[in-house]
C-alpha positions in Angstrom: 0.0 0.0 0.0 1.0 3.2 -0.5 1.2 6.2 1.7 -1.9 7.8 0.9 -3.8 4.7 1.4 -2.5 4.1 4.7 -3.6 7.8 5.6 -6.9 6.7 4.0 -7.3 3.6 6.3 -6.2 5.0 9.6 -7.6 8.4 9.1 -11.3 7.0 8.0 -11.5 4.8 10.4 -9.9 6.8 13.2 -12.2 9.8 12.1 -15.1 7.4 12.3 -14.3 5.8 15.8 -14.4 9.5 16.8 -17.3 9.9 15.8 -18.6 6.7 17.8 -17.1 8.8 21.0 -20.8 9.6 21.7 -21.6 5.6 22.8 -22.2 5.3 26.0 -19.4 3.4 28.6 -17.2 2.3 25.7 -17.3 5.7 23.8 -14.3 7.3 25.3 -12.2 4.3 24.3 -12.7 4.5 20.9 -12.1 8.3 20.5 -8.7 7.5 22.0 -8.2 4.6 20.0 -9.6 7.2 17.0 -7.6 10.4 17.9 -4.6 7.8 17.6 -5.2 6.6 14.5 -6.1 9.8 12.8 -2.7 11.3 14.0 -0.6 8.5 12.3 -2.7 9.5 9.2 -1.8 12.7 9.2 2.0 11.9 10.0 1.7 9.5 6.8 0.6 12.5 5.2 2.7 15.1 6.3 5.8 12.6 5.2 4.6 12.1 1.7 3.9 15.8 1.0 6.6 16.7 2.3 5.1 19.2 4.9 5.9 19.1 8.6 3.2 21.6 9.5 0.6 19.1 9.0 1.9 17.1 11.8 3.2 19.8 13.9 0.3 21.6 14.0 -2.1 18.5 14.7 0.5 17.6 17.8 -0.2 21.0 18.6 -3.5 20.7 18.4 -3.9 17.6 20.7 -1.5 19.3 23.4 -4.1 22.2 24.0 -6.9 19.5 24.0 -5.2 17.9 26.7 -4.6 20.7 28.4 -8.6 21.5 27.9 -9.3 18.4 29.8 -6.5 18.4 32.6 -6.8 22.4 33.6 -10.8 21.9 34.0 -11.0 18.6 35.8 -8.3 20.0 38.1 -10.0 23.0 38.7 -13.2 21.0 39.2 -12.4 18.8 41.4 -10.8 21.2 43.5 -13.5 24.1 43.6 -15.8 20.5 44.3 -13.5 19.8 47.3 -13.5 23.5 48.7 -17.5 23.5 48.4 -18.2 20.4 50.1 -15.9 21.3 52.8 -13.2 18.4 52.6 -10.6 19.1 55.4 -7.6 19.7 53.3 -4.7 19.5 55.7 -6.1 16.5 57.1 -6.2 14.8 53.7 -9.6 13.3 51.6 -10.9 11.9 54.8 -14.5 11.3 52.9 -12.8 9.1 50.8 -12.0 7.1 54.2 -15.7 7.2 54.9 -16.9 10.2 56.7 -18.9 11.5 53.3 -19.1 14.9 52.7 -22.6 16.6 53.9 -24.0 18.0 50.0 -27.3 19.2 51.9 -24.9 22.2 53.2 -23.6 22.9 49.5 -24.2 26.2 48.4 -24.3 24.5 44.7 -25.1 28.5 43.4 -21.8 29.3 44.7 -20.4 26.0 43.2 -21.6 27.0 39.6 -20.1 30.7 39.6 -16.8 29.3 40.8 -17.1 27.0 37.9 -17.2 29.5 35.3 -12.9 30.4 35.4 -12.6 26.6 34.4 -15.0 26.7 32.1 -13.1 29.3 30.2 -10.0 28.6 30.5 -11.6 24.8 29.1 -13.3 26.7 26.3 -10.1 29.2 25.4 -7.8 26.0 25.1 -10.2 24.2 22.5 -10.6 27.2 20.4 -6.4 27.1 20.0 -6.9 23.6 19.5 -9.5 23.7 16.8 -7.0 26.6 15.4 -4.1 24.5 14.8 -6.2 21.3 13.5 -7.6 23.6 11.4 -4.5 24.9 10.0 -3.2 21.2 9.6 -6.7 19.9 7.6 -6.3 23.1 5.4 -2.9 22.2 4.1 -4.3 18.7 2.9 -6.9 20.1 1.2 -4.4 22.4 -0.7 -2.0 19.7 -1.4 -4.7 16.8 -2.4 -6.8 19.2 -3.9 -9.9 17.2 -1.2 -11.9 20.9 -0.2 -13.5 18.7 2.2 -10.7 18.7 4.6 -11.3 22.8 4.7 -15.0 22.6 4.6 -14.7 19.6 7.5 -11.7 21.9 9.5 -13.8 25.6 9.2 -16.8 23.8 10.8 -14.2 21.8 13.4 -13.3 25.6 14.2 -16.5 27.3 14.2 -17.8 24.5 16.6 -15.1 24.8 18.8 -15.7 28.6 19.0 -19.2 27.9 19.7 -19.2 24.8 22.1 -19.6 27.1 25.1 -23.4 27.6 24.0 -23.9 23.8 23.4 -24.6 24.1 19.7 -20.6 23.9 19.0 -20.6 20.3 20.0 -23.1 19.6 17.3 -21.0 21.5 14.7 -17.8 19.4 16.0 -19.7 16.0 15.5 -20.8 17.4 11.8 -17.1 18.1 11.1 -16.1 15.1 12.3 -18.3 13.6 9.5 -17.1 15.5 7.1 -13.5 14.4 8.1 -14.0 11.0 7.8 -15.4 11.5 4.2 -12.5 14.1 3.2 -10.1 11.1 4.7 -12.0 8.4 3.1 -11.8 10.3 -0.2 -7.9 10.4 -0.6 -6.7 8.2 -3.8 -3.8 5.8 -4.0 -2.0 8.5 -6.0 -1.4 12.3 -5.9 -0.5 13.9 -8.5 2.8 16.7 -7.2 1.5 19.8 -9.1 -2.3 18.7 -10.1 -3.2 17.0 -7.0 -5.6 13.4 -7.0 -4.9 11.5 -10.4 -6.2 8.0 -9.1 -7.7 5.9 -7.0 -7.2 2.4 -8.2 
């Protein structure tokens, strides 16, 4: 097989195990397993076309994901912990069984705190959507597949727009899109006219 056909495989099938990140217990396992897959893809790519960028940028991207998911459930769990009045110096002593009385929390109080995390959640997808966005719009240059921009403007504008819940639609749309741009790439590329085959 050749390297665009590998990208093909692993980035249509990673793409669609992504999308498949909305089933319930098992979901998060096959984003991973997606996310994964959809990275080799692109460093396939990014090798053949001789670009770095498109790799760079999609390393970038999943860095300030990461950091999305890390910086919130940190600041979560510990605006959680303040709130429900867990005795820090004496360690989680609920966890040891005394359980934390949630009748006394002033869950009002709870929300507004959560709003910093929920930002700084927010700002760090937008730069990742950014830089995914910048690595899908080189493919579609180079392959001459507009899908890959179509599929990485709505990736962007959902990520913008997740904070009022309709962005995570958008980001599942994408997603779709993705899979198709990725499932679209022939065996061959042409260097200066861009897809010549796909036998």
């Amino acid at each position: 097989m050749t390297a665009y056909s590998d990208a093909r495989i692993y980035g249509g099938t990673g793409s669609i195990l992504v999308i498949l990140t909305v089933v319930p217990t098992v979901g998060w396992v096959l984003g991973i397993a997606g996310f994964i897959l959809i990275l080799l893809a692109l460093k396939r790519l990014s090798s053949e076309l001789g670009d770095r960028h498109i790799f760079t940028n999609a390393i970038i991207s999943v860095i300030f994901a990461i950091i999305a998911v890390a910086v919130s459930a940190i600041l979560v769990i510990v605006i959680f912990l303040h709130y429900v009045g867990v005795n820090y110096p004496n360690g989680f002593s609920y966890m040891l069984g005394q359980s934390p009385n949630l009748g006394t929390v002033n869950w009002s109080a709870v929300a507004i705190a959560l709003i910093p995390s929920l930002l700084v959640t927010w700002i760090f997808l937008i730069l990742s959507g950014y830089f995914i966005r910048q690595s899908y719009r080189s493919i579609a240059t180079k392959l001459n597949i507009p899908l890959f921009e179509t599929g990485a403007l709505i990736y962007f504008i959902g990520a913008i727009t997740v904070i009022i819940m309709i962005g995570f639609l958008l980001l599942l749309v994408a997603q779709i899109i993705i899979a198709v741009a990725f499932l679209s790439i022939p065996d061959r590329v042409s260097a200066t006219s861009g897809p010549i085959s796909n036998a």
